[in-house]
Every structure is written in C-alpha cells, then in structure tokens.
N, C-alpha and C positions, 0 to 999 in steps of 0.2 A: 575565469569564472570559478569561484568556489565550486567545493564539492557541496554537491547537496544532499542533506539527511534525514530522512524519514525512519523515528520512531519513536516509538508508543512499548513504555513497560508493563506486560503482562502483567504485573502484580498492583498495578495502579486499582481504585476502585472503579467499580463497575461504570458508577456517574461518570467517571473524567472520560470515560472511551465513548459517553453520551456526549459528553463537552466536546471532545473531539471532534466527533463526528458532526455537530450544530455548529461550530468552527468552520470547517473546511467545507460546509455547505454555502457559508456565508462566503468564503475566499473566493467558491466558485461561483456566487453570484458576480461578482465584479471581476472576477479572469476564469474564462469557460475552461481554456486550457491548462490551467496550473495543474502542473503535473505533482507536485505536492501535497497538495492540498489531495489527490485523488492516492495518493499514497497513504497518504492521514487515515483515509476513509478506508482503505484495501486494509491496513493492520487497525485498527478499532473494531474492524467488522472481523475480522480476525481474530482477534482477542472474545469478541461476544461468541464465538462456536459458528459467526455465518459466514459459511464459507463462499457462498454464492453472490453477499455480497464482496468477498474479498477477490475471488478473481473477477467482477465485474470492474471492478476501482483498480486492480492492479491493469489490469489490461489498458485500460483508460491511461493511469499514470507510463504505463510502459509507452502508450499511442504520443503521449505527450511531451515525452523524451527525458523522464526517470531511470536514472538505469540502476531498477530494484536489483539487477544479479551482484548488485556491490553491496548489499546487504543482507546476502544469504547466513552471515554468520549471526545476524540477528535472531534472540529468543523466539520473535514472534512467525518465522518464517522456519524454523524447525518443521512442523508438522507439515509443511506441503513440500520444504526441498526435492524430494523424492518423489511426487508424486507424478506420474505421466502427465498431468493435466498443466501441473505449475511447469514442468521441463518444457512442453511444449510451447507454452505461452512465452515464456521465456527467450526459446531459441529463436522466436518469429521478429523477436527486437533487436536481440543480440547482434551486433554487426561485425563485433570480431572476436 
C-alpha cells in the first residue's frame, strides 16, 4: 500500500481550506471511515485557528489508521507538535 498523505498549505486562501473541508465531508458521506478524508478536515481546521476542530478530525483520522506522526515535519502541525494534548493523542495510536 502506498504511503498515504495528508496536506493542506497554510498559505492557501482561506476559501480553499472551506473547499477542503466541503470535500472531505462529501468523502465521508460515502466512506465513514476514511481516515484521509478526516486528516483533510484535522489541518483545514487547522489552518482556520480551530483547534478543537483539529484535534477532533485528528483523533478520528488517527482512530481510522492515519498515521499523522509521519507528518509531524509538516507546516501545519508546527503549532501542536509540542503540545501535551497533541503528544498524547498521538501516543494512544502510536504502536511502535
């Protein structure tokens, strides 16, 4: 299986992370589980300052077997690397 990759560049306009995220709502009408599609959603929401929706969608795509710790080098995941909330979340998927 390919790697799979989830992102979204900050510097995009604000519309496209609204596109995005009207995207990966549509993916997850027709696959509950796509864990991409919920990665979509965790960095758009990202990108717009909600955090709340990001670790909602990350946890999702982490439940659904994203393994976002492979793109911690990514822009948009800067601001949480660090953060207790995002390390923990993290370490609950992490399996090695």
């Amino acid at each position: 299986m390919p790697p799979q990759i989830c992102m979204l560049n900050p510097a995009f306009p604000m519309n496209s992370f609204n596109l995005a995220i009207e995207y990966a709502k549509r993916a997850l009408l027709v696959d509950s589980k796509n864990s991409f599609a919920y990665c979509t959603l965790a960095e758009a929401y990202a990108a717009k300052q909600d955090d709340e929706g990001f670790y909602k969608n990350l946890e999702l795509a982490l439940h659904y077997g994203f393994p976002a710790w492979e793109q911690l080098d990514d822009l948009i995941y800067e601001k949480y690397a660090k953060q207790p909330r995002f390390q923990t979340i993290l370490a609950k998927y992490k399996t090695n």
